[in-house]
C-alpha positions in Angstrom: 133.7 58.7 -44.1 135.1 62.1 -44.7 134.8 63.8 -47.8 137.7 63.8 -50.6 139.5 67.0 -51.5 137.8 66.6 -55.1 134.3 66.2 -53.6 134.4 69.7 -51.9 135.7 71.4 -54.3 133.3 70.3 -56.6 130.3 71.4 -53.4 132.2 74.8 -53.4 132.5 75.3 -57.5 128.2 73.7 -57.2 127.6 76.4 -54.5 129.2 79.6 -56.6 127.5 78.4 -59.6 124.4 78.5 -57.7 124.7 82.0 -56.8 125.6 83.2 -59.8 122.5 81.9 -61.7 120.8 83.3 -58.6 122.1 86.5 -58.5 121.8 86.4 -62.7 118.3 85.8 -62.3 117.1 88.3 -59.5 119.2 91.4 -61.2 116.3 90.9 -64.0 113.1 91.6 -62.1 112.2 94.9 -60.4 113.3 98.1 -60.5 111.4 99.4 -63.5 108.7 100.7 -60.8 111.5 103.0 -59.1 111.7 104.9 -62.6 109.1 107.7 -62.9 109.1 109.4 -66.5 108.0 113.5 -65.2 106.7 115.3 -68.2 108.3 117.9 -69.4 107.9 121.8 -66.9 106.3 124.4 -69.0 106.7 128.3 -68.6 104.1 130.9 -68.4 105.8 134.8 -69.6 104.6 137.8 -69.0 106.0 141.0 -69.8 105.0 144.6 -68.7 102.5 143.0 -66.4 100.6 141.5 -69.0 100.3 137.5 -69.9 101.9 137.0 -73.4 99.2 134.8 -74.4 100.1 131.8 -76.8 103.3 131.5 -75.4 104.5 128.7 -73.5 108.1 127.4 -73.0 109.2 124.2 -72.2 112.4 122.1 -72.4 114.5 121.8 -75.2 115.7 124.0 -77.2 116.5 127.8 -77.3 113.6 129.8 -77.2 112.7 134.3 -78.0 111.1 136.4 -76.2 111.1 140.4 -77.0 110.8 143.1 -74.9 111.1 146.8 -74.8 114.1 148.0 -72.8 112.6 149.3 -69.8 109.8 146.7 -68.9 109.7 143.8 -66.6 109.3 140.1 -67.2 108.0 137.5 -65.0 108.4 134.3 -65.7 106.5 131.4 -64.2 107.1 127.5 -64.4 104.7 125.3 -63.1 107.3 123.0 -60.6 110.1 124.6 -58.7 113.7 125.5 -61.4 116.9 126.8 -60.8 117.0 129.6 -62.6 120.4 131.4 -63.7 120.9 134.9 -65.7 123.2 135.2 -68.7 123.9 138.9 -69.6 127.0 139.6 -71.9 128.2 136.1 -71.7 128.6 136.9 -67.7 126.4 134.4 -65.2 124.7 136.9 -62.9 123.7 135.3 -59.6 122.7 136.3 -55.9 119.3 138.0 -54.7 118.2 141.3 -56.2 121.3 141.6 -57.9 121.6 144.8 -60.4 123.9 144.4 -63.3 124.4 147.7 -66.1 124.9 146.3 -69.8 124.5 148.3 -72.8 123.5 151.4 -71.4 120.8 149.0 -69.6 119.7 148.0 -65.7 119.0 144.4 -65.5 117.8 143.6 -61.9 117.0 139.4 -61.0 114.8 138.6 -58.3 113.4 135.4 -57.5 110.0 135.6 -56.7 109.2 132.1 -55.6 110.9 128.9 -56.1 109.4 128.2 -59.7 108.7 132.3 -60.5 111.5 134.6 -61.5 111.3 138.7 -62.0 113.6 140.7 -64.5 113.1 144.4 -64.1 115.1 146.9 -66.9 115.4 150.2 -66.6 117.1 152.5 -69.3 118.6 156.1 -68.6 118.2 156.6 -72.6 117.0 154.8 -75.6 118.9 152.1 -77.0 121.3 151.8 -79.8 120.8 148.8 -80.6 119.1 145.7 -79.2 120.5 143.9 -76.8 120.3 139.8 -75.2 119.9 138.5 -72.3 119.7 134.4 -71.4 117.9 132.7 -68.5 118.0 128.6 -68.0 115.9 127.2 -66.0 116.1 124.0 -64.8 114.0 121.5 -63.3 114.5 120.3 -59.8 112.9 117.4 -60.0 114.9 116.2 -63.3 117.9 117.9 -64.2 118.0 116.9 -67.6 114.9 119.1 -68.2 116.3 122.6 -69.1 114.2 125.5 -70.8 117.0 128.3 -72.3 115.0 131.5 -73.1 116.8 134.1 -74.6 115.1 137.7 -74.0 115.5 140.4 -76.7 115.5 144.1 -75.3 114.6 146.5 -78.1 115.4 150.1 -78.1 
């Protein structure tokens, strides 16, 4: 005897309600293993050569450093960053790039993939003091950005 029309529909409605509470059911389990919380990169800084001792950036928000027009800066997280240079409200970017702003010789290199150079050089002493921004952020979590805003002071 062959099944009624009302009989299969009723299988196929039976079937789909099936999957459904399956599908409900399995989209609740797993998947919290494939989230990995990173901590937060941190930044080492030093300037003229010398490590500024006590001072550590990390994430969040905008952060000082000062420096005498003329020095270097080096400035070291401890994963790889993309780093990017602000200077006059202008992103400076490429290799070895030399930018003049204020009278002042602002040269980017990038050291390593988490270690980032600025050398300044000044023809003759500074009016006033100037900023400059880098932002570095982390490769492995984007969300994690450190903005460091360097003062250069006559």
């Amino acid at each position: 005897m062959k099944p009624t029309i009302g009989k299969q529909r009723l299988t196929k409605v039976m079937l789909g309600a099936t999957v459904l509470v399956a599908a409900m059911a399995l989209s609740g389990c797993g998947g919290g293993d494939l989230y990995v919380d990173t901590p937060p990169f941190d930044i080492h800084v030093a300037v003229g050569g010398q490590p500024l001792t006590g001072v550590i950036l990390t994430p969040g928000p905008l952060q000082r450093v000062s420096m005498r027009a003329g020095q270097s800066i080096v400035l070291n997280a401890n994963e790889p960053v993309t780093w990017s240079l602000n200077v006059g409200g202008t992103t400076v970017s490429g290799p070895g790039v030399t930018v003049y702003y204020g009278g002042v010789a602002i040269t980017l290199t990038e050291l390593t993939a988490s270690r980032v150079a600025i050398d300044t050089g000044i023809g003759y002493p500074l009016a006033a003091p100037l900023f400059i921004t880098l932002v570095a952020t982390s490769t492995y979590d984007f969300a994690q950005v450190a903005t460091i805003q360097v003062l250069l002071t006559p």
